[in-house]
PDB file of N, CA, C, O and CB in Angstrom:
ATOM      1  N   UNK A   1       4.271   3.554  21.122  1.00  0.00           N
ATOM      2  CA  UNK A   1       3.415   4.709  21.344  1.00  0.00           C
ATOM      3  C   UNK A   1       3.291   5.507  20.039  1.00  0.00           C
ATOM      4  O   UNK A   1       4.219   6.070  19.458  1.00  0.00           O
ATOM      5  CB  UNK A   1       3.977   5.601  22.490  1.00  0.00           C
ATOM      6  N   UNK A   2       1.946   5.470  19.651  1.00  0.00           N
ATOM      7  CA  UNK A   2       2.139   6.670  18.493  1.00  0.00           C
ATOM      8  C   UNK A   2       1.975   7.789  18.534  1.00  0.00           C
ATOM      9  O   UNK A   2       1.224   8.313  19.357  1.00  0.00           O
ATOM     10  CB  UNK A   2       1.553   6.641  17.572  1.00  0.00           C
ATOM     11  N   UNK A   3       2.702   8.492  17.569  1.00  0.00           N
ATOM     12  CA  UNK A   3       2.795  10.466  17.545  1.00  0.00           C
ATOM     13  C   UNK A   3       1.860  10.580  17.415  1.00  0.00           C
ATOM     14  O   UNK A   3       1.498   9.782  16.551  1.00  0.00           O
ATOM     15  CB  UNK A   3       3.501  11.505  16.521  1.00  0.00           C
ATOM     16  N   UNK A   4       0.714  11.415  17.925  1.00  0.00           N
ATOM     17  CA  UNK A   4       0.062  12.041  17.248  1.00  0.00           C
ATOM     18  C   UNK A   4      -0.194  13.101  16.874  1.00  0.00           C
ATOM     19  O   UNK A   4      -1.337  13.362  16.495  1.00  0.00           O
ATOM     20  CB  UNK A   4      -0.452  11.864  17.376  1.00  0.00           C
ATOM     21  N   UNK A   5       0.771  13.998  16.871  1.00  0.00           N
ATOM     22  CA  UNK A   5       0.987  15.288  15.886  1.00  0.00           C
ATOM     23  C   UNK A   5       1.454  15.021  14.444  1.00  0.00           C
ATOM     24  O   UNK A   5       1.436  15.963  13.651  1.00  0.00           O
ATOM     25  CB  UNK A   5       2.095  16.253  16.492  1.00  0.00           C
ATOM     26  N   UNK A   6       1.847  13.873  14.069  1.00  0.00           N
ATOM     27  CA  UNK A   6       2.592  13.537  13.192  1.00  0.00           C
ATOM     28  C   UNK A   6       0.976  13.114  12.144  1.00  0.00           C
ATOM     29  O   UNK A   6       1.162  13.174  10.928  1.00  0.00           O
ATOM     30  CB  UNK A   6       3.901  12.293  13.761  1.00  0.00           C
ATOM     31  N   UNK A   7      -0.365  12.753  12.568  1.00  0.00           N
ATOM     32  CA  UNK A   7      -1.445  12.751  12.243  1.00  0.00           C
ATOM     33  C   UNK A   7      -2.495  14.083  12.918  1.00  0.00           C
ATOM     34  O   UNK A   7      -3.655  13.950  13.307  1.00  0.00           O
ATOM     35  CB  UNK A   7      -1.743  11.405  12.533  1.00  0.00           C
ATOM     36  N   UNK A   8      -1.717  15.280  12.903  1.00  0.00           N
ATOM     37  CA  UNK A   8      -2.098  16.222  13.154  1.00  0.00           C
ATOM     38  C   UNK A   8      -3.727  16.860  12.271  1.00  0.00           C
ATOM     39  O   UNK A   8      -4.860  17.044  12.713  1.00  0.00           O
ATOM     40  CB  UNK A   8      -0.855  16.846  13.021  1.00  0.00           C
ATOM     41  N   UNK A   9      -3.115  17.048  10.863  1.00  0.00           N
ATOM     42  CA  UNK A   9      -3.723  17.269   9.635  1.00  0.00           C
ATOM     43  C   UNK A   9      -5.076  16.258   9.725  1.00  0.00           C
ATOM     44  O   UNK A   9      -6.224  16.700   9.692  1.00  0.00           O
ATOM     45  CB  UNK A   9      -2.625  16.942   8.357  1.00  0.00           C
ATOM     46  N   UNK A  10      -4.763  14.917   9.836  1.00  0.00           N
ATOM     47  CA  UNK A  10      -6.102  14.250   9.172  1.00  0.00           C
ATOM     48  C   UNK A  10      -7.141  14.412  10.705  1.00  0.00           C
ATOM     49  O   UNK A  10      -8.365  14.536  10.664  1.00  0.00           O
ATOM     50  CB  UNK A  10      -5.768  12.186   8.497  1.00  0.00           C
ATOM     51  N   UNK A  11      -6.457  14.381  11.764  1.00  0.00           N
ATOM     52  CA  UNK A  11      -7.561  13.893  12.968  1.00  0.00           C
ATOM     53  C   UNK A  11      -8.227  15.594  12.654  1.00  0.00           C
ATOM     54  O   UNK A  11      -9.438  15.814  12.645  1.00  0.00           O
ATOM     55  CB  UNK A  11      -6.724  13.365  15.106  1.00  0.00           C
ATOM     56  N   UNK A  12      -6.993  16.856  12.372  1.00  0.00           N
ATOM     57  CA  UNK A  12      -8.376  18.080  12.726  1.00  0.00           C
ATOM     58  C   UNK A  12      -9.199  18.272  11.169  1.00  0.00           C
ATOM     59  O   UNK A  12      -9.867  19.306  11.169  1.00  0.00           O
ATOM     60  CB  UNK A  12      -7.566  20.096  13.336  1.00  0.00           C
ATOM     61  N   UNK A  13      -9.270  17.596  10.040  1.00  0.00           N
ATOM     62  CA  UNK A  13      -9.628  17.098   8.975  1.00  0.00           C
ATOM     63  C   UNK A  13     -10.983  16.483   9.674  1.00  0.00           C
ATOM     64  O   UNK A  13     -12.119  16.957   9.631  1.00  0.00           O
ATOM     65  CB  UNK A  13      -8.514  16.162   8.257  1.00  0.00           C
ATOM     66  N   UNK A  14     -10.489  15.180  10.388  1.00  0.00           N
ATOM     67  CA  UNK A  14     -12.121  14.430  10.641  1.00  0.00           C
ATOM     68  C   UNK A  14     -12.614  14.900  11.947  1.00  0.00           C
ATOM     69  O   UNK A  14     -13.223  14.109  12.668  1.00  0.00           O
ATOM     70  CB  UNK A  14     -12.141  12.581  10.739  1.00  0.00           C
ATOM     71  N   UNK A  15     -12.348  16.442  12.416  1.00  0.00           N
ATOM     72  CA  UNK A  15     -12.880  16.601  13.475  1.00  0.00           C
ATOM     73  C   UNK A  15     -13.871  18.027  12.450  1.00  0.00           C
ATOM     74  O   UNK A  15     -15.091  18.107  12.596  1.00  0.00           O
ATOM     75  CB  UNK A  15     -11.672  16.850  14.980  1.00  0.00           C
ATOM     76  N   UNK A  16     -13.298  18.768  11.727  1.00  0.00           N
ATOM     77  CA  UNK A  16     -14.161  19.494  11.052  1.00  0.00           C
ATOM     78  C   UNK A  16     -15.156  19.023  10.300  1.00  0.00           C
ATOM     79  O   UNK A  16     -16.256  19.572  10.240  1.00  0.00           O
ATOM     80  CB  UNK A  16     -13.611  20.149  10.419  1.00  0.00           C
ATOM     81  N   UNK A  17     -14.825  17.918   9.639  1.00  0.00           N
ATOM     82  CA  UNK A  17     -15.847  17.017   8.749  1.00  0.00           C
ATOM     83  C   UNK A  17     -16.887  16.616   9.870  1.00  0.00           C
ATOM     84  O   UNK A  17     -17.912  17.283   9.730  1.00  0.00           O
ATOM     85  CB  UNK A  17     -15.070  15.515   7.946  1.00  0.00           C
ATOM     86  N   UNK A  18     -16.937  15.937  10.698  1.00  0.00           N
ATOM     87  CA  UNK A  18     -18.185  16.126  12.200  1.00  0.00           C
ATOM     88  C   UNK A  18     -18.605  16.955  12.642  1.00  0.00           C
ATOM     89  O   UNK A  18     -19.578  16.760  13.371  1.00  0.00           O
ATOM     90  CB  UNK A  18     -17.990  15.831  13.371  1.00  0.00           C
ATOM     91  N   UNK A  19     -18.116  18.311  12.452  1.00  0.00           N
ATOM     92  CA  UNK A  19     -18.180  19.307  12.868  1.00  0.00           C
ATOM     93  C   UNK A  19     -19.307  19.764  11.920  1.00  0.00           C
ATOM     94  O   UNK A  19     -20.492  19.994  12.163  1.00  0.00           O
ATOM     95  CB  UNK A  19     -16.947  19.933  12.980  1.00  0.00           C
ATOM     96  N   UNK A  20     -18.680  19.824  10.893  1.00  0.00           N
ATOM     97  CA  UNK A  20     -19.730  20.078   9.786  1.00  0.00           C
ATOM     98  C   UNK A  20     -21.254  19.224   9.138  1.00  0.00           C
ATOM     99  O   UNK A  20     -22.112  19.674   8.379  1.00  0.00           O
ATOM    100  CB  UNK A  20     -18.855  20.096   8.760  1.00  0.00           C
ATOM    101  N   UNK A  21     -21.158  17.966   9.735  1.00  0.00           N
ATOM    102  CA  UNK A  21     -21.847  16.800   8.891  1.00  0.00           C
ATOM    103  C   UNK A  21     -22.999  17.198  11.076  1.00  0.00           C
ATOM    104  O   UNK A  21     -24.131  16.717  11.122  1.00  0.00           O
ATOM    105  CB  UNK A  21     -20.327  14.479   8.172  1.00  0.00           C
ATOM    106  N   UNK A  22     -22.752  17.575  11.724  1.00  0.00           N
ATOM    107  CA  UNK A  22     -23.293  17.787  13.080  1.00  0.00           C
ATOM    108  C   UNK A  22     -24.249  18.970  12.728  1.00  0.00           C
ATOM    109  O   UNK A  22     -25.460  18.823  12.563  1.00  0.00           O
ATOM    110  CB  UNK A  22     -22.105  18.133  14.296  1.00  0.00           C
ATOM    111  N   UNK A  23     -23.623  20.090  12.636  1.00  0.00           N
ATOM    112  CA  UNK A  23     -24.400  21.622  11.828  1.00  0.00           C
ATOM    113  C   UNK A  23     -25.341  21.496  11.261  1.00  0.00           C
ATOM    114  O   UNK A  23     -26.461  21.922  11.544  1.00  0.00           O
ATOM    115  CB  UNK A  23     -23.768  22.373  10.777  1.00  0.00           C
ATOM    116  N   UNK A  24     -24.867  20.645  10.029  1.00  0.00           N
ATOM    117  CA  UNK A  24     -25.504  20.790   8.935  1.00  0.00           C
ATOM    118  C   UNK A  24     -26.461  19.135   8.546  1.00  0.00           C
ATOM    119  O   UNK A  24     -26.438  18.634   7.422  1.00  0.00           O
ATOM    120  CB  UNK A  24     -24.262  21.302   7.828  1.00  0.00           C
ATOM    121  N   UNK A  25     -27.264  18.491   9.792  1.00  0.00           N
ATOM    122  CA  UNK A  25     -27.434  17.490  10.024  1.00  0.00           C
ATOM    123  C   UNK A  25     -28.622  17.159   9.012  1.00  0.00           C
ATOM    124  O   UNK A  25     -28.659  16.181   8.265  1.00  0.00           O
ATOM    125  CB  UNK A  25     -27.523  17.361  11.362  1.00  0.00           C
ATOM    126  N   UNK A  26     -29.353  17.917   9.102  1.00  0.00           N
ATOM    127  CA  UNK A  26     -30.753  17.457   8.183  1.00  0.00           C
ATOM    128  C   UNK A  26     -30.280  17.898   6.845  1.00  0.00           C
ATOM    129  O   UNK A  26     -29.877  16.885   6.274  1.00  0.00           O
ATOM    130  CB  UNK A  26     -32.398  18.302   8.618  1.00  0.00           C
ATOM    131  N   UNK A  27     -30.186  18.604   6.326  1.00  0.00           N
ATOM    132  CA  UNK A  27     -29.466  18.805   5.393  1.00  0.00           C
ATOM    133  C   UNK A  27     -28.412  17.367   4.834  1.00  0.00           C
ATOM    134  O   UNK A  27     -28.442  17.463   3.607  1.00  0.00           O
ATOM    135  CB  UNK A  27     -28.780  20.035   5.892  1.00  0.00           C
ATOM    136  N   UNK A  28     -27.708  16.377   5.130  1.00  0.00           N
ATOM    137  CA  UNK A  28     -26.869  15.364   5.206  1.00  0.00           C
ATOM    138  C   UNK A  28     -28.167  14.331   4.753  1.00  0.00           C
ATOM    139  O   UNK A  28     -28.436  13.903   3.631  1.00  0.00           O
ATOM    140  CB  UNK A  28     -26.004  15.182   6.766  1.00  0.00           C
ATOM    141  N   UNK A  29     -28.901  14.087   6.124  1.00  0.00           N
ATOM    142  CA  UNK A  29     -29.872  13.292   5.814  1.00  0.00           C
ATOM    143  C   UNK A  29     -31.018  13.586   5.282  1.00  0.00           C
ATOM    144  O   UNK A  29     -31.860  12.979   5.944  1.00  0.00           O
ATOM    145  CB  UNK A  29     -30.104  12.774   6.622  1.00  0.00           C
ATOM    146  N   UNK A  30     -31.717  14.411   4.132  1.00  0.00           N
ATOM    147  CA  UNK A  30     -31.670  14.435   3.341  1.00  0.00           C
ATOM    148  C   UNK A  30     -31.271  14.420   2.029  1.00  0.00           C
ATOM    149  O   UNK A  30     -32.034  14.159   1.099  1.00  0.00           O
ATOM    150  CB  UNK A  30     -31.833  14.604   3.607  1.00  0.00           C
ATOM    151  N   UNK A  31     -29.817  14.754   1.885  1.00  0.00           N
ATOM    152  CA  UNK A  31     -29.573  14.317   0.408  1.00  0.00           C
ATOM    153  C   UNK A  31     -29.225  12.526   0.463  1.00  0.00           C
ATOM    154  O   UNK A  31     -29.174  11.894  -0.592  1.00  0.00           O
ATOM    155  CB  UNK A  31     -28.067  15.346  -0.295  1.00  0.00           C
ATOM    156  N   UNK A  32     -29.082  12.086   1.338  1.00  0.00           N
ATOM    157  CA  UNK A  32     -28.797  10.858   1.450  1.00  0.00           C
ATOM    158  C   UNK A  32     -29.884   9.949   0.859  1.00  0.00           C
ATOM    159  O   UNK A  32     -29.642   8.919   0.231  1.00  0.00           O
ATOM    160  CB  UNK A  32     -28.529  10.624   2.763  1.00  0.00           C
ATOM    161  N   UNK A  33     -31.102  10.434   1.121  1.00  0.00           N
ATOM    162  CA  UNK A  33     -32.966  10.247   1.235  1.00  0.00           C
ATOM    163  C   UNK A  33     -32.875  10.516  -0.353  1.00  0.00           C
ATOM    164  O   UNK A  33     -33.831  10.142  -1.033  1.00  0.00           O
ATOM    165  CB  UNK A  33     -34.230  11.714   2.441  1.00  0.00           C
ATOM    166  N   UNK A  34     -31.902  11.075  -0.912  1.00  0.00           N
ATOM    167  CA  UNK A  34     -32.401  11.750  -2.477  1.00  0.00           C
ATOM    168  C   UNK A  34     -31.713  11.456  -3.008  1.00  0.00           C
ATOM    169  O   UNK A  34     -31.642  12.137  -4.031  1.00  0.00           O
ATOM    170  CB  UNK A  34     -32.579  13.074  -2.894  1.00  0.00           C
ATOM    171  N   UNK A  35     -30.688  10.377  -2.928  1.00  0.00           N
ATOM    172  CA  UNK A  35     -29.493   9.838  -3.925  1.00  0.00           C
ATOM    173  C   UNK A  35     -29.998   9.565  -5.069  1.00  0.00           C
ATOM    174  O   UNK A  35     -29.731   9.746  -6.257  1.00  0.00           O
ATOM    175  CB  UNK A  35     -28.741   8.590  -3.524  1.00  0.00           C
ATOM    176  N   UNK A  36     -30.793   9.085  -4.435  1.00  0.00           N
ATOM    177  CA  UNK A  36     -31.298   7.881  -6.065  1.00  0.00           C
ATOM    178  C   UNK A  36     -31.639   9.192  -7.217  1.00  0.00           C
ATOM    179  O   UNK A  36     -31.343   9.097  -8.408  1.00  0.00           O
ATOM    180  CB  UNK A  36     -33.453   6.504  -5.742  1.00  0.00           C
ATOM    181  N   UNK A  37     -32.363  10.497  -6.561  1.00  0.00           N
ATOM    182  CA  UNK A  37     -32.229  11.421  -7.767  1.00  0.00           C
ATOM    183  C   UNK A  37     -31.117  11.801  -8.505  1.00  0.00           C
ATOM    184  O   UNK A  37     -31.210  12.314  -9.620  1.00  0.00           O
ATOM    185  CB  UNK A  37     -32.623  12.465  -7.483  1.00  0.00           C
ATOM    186  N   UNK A  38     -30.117  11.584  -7.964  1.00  0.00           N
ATOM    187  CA  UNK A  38     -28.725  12.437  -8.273  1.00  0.00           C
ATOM    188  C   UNK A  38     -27.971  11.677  -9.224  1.00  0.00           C
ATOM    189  O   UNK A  38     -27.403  11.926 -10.287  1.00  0.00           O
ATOM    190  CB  UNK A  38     -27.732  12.698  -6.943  1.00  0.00           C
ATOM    191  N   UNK A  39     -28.192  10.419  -8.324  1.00  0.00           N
ATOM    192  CA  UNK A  39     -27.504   9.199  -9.280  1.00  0.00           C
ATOM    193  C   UNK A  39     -28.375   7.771  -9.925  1.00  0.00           C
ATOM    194  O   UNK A  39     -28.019   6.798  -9.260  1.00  0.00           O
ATOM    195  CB  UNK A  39     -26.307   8.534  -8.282  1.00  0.00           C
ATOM    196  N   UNK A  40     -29.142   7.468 -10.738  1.00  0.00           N
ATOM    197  CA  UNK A  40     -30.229   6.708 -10.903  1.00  0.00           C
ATOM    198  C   UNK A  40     -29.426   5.423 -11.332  1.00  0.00           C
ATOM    199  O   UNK A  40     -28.203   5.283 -11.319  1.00  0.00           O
ATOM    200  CB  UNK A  40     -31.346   7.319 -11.935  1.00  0.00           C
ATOM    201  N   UNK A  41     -30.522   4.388 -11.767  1.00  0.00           N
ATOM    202  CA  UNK A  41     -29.896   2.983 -12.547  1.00  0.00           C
ATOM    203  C   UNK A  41     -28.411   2.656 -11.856  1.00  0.00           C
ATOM    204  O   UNK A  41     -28.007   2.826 -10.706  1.00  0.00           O
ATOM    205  CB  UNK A  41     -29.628   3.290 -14.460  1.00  0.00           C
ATOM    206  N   UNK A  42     -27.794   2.131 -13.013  1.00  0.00           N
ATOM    207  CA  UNK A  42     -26.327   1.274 -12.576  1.00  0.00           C
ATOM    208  C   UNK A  42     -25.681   1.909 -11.361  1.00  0.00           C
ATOM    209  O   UNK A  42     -25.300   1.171 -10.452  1.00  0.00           O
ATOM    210  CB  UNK A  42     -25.075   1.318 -13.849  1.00  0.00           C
ATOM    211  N   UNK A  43     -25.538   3.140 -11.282  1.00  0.00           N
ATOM    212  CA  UNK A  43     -24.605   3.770 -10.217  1.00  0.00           C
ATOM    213  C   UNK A  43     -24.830   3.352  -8.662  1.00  0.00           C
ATOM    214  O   UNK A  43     -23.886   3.111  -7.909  1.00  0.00           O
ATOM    215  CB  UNK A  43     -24.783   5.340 -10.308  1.00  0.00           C
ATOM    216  N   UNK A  44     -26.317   3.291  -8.238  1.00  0.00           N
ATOM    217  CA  UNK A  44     -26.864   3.034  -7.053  1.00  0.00           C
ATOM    218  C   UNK A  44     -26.591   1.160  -6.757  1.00  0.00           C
ATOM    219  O   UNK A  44     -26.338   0.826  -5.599  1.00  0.00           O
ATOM    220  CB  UNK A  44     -28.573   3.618  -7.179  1.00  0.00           C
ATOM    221  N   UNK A  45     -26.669   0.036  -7.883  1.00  0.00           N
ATOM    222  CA  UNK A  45     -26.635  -1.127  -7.756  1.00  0.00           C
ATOM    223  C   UNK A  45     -24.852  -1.368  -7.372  1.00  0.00           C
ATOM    224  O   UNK A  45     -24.413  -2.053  -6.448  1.00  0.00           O
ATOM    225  CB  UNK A  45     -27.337  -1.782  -9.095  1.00  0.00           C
ATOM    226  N   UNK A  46     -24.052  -0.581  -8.381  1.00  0.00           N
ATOM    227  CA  UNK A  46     -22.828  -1.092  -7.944  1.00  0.00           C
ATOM    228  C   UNK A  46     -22.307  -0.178  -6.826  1.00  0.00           C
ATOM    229  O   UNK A  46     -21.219  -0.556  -6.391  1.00  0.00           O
ATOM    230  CB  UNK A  46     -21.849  -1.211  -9.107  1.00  0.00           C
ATOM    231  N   UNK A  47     -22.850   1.037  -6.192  1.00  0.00           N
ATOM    232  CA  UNK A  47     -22.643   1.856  -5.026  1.00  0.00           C
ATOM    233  C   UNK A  47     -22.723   0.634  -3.629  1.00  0.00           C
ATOM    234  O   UNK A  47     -21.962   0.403  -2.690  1.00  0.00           O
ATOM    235  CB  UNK A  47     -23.979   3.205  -5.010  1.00  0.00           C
ATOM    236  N   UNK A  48     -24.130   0.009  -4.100  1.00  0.00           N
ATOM    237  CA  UNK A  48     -24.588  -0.606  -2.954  1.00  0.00           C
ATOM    238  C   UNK A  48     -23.570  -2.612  -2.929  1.00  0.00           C
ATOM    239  O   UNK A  48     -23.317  -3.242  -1.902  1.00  0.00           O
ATOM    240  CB  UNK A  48     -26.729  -0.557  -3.217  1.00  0.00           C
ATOM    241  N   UNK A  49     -23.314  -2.969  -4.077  1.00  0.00           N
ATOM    242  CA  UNK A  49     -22.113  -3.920  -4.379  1.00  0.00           C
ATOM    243  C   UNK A  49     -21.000  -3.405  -3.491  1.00  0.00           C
ATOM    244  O   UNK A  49     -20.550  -3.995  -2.508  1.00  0.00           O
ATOM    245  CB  UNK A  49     -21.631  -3.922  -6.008  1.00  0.00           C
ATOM    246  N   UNK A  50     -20.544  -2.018  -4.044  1.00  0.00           N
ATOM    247  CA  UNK A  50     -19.149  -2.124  -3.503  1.00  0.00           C
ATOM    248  C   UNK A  50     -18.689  -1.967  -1.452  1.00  0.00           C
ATOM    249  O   UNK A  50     -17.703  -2.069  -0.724  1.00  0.00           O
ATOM    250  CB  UNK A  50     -18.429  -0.747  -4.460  1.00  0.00           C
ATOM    251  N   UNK A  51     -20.343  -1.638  -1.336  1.00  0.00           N
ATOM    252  CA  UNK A  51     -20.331  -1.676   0.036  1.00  0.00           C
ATOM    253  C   UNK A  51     -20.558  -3.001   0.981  1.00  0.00           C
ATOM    254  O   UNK A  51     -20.261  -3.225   2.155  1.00  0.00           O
ATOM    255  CB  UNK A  51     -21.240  -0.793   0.317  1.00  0.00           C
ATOM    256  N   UNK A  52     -21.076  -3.619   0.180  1.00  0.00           N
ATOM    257  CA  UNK A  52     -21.400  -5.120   0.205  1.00  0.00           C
ATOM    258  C   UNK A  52     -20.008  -6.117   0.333  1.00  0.00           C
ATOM    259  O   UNK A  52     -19.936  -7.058   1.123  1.00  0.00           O
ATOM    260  CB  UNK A  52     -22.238  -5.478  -1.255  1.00  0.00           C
ATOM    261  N   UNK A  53     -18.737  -5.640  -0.772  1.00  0.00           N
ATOM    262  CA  UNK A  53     -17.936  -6.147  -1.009  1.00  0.00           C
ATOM    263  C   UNK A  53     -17.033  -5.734  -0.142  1.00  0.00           C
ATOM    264  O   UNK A  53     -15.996  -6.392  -0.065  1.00  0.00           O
ATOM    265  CB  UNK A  53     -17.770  -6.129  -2.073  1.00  0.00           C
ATOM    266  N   UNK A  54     -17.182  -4.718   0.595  1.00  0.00           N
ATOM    267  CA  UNK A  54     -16.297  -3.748   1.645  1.00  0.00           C
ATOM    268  C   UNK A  54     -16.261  -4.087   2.952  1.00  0.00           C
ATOM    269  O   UNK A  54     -15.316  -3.962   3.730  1.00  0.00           O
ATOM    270  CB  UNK A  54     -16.759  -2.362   1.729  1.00  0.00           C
ATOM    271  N   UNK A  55     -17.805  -4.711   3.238  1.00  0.00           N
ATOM    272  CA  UNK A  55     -18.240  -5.510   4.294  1.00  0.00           C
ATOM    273  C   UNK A  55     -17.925  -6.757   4.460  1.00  0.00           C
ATOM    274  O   UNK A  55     -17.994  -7.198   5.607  1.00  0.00           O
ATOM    275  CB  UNK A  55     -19.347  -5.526   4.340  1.00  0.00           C
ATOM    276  N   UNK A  56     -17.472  -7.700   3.298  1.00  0.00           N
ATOM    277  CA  UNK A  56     -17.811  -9.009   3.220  1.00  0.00           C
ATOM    278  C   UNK A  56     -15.760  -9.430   2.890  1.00  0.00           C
ATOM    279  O   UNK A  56     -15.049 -10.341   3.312  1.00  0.00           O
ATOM    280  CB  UNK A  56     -19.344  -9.366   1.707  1.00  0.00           C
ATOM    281  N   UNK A  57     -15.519  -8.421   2.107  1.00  0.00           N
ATOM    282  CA  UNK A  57     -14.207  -9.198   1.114  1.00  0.00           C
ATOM    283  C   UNK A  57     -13.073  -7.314   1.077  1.00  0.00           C
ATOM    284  O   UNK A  57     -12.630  -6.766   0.068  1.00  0.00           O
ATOM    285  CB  UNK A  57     -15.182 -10.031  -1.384  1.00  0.00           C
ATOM    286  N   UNK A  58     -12.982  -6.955   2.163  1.00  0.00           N
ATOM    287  CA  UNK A  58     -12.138  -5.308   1.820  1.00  0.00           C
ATOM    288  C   UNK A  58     -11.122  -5.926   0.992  1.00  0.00           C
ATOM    289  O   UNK A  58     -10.565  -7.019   1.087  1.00  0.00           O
ATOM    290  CB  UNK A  58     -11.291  -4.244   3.352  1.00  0.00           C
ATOM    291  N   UNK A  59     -10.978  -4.762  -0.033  1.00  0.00           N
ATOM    292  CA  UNK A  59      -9.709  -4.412  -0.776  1.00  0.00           C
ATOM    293  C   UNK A  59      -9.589  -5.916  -1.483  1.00  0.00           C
ATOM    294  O   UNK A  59      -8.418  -6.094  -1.817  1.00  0.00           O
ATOM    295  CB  UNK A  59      -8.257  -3.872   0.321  1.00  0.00           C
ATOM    296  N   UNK A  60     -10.089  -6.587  -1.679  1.00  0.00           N
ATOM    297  CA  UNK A  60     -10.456  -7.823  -2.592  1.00  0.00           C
ATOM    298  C   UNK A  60     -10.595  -7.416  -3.931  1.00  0.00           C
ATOM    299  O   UNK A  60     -10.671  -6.226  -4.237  1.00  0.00           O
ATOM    300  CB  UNK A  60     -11.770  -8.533  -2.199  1.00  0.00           C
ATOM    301  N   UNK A  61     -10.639  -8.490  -4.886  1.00  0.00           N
ATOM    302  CA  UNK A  61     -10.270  -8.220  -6.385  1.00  0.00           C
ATOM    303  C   UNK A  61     -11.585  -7.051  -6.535  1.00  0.00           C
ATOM    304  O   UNK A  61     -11.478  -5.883  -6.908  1.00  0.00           O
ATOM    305  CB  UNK A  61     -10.346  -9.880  -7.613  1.00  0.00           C
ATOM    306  N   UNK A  62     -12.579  -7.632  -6.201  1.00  0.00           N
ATOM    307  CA  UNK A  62     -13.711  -7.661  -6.425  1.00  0.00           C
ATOM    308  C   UNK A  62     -13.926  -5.877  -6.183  1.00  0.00           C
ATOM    309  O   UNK A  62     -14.115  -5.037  -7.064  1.00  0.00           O
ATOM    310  CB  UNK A  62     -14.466  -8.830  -5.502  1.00  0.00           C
ATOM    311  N   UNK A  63     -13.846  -5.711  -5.028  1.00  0.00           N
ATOM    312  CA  UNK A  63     -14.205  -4.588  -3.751  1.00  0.00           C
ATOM    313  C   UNK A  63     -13.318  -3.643  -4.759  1.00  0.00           C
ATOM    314  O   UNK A  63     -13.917  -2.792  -5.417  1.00  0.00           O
ATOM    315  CB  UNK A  63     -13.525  -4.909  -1.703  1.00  0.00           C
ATOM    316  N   UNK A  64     -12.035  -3.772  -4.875  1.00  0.00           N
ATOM    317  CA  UNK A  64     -11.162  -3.196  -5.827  1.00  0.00           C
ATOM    318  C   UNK A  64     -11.612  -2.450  -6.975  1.00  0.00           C
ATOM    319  O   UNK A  64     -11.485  -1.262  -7.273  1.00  0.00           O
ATOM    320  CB  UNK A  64     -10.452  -4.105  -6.276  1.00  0.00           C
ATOM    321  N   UNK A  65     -12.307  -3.673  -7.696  1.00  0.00           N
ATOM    322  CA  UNK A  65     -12.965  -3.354  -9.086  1.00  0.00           C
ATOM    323  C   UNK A  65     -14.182  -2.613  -9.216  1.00  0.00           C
ATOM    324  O   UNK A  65     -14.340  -1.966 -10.251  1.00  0.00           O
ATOM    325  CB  UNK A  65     -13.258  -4.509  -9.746  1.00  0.00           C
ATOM    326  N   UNK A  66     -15.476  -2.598  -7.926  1.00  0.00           N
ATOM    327  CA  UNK A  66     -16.079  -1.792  -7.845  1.00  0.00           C
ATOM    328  C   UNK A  66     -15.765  -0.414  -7.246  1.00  0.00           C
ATOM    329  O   UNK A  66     -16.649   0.380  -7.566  1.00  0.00           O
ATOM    330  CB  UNK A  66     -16.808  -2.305  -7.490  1.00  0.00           C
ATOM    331  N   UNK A  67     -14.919   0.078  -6.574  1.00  0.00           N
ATOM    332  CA  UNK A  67     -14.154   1.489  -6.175  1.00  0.00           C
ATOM    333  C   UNK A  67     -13.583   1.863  -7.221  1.00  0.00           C
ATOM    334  O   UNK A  67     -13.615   3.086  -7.078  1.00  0.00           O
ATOM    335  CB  UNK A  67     -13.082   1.490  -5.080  1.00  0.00           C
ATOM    336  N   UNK A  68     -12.907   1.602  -8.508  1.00  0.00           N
ATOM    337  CA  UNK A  68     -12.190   2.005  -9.008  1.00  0.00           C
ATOM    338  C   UNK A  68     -12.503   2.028 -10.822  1.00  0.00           C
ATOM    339  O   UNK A  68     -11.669   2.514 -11.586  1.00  0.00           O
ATOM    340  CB  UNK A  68     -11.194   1.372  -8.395  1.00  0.00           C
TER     341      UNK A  68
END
């Protein structure tokens, strides 16, 4: 059985982060719509790699090397 007070911190962590990303909804999906302004060229190709590699191969050499 697990504690879960002992993951007290992160669950009310990802309950405010929903909380907030819920509020503040269009706002979210829009900057999402506007990445490519924020971050142009290389950043968006290996953004979209390392999600690729996250999907396909987690925590792999690879997946590794693009996160880090």
């Amino acid at each position: 059985m697990v504690n879960l007070k002992l993951y007290k911190g992160t669950i009310d962590n990802f309950k405010n982060n929903l909380r907030e990303i819920s509020e503040n909804l269009k706002y979210f999906l829009d900057k999402t719509l506007n990445v490519g302004n924020d971050f142009g060229g290389p950043s968006i190709y290996f953004h979209k790699k390392a999600l690729l590699e996250q999907k396909n191969n987690f925590l792999s050499d690879e997946h590794l090397i693009m996160i880090l």
